[in-house]
C-alpha positions in Angstrom: 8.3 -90.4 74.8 11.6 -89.7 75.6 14.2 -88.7 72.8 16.5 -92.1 73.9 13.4 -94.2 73.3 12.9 -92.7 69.7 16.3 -92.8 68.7 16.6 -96.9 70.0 13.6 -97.5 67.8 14.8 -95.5 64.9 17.9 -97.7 65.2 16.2 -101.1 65.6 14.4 -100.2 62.7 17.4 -99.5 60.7 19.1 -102.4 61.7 15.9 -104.7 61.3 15.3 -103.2 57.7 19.4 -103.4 56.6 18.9 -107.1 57.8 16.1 -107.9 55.9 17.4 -106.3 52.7 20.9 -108.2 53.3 19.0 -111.5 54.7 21.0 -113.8 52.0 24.5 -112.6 52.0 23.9 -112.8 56.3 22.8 -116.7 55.4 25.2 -117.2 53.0 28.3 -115.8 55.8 26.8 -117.7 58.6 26.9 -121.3 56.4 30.3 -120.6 55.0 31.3 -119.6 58.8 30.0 -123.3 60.1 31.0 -124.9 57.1 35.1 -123.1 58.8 34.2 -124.1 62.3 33.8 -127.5 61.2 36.8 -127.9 58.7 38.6 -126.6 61.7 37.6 -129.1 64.3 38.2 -132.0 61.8 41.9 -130.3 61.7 42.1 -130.0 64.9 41.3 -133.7 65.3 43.4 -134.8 62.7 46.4 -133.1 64.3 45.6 -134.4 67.5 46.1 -138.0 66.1 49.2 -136.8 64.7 50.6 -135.9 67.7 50.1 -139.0 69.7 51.3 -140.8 66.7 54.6 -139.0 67.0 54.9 -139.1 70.8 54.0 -143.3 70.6 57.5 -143.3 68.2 59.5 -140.8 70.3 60.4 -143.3 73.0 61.3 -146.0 70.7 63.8 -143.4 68.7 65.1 -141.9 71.9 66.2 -145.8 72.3 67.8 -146.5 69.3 69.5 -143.1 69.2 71.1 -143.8 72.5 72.0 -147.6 70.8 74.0 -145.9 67.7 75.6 -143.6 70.8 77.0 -146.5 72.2 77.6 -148.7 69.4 79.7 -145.4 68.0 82.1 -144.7 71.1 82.7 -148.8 71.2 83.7 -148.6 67.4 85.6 -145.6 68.5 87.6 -147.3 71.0 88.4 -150.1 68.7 89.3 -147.8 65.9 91.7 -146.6 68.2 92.9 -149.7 69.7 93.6 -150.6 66.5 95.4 -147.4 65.2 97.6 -147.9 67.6 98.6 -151.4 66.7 98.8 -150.3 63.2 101.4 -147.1 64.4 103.2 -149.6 66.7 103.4 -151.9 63.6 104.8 -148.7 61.4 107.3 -147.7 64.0 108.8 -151.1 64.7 109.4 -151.5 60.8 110.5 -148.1 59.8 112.9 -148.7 62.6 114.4 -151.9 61.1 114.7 -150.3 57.6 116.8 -147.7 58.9 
């Protein structure tokens, strides 16, 4: 026998005897691992849903913030329209009082 053979069998002996000696903390890792691996996919669902949820009310918001765009520079306008009669108003009677 060759000296690589020995040492690969001296290792897979090692290796085979540390996992039999550990065999229930190996268990215990590899069910809290898949009890991670499936939290984490029901996240990931559950996100998932979430995000079409919020992209079905993005259009509609998008909407109604372009409404209260509009509805604001109209009131603008009329604010203004009507600042001016109010300053036209002013003028004309600080005029007569003088």
């Amino acid at each position: 026998m060759k000296l690589r053979n020995l040492l690969l069998a001296g290792t897979a002996a090692a290796i085979s005897y540390w996992a039999v000696t550990n065999k229930d903390k190996i268990s215990e890792e590899v069910h809290e691992t898949r009890n991670l691996l499936d939290d984490m996919s029901g996240s990931y669902s559950k996100i998932q849903e979430q995000v079409g949820i919020i992209k079905a009310y993005s259009q509609p918001l998008q909407e109604m913030a372009q409404d209260l765009n509009y509805k604001f520079r109209v009131y603008q306008q009329e604010a203004e329209g009507h600042l001016g009669q109010i300053q036209s108003f002013q003028e004309k009677y600080t005029k007569s009082e003088k």
